[in-house]
N, C-alpha and C positions, 0 to 999 in steps of 0.2 A: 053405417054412414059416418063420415068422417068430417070436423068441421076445423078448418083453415083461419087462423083470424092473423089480417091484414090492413095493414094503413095504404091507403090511395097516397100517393103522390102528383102534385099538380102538374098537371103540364106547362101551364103555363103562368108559372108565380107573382110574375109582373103582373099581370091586368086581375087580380085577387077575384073574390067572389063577384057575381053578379047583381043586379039589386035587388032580388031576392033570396041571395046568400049560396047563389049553386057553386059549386068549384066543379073541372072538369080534371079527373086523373085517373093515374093507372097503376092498376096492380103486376105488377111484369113475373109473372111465373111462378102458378102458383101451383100445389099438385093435389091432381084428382086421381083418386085412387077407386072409386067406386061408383056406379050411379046415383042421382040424391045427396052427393057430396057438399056442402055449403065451403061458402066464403063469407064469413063477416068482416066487413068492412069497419075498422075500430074505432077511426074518425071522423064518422058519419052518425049525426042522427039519422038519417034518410036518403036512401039511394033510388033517385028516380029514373035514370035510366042507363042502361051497360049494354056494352055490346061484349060477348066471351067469344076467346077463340082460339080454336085447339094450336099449340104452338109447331106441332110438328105438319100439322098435313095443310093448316091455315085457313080451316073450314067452321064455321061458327059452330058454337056450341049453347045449347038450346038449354032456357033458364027459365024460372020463374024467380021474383022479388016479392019480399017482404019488411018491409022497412029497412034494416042495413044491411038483410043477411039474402046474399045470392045464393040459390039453390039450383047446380047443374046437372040438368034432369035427362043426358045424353048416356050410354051408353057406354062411349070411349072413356080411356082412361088418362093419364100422361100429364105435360105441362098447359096449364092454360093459363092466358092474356087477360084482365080484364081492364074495359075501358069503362069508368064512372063520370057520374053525374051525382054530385053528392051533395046534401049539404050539413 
């Protein structure tokens, strides 16, 4: 298992957190090399929700969360997307 550590960047910088402090952004390509592979997220206490997605075939890729660290519990290998919810 191999673990990834990455900053989300905002999508959308302008309208800042929420008023409970969520920001929404993205990790753009990041590499999974084996199943169980993690991504911590470096500037998140907590990441509440993501959507991952394989970058080459654009098919989701199936996760579970634990506070910052997304764990890609698929199969496939290659470049993945992830889309956060952080804060």
């Amino acid at each position: 298992m191999t673990n990834v550590n990455a900053a989300a960047v905002d999508i959308h910088p302008q309208a800042g957190a929420d008023s409970q402090g969520r920001r929404l952004g993205l990790i753009d390509s990041v590499a999974k090399a084996a199943q169980n592979d993690t991504v911590t997220v470096t500037n998140a206490s907590s990441v509440q929700v993501v959507s991952a997605i394989d970058d080459t075939t654009g098919a989701f890729e199936t996760h579970t969360v634990s506070t910052n660290v997304v764990t890609m519990t698929s199969t496939t290998t290659g470049a993945k997307t992830l889309i956060v919810l952080y804060k």
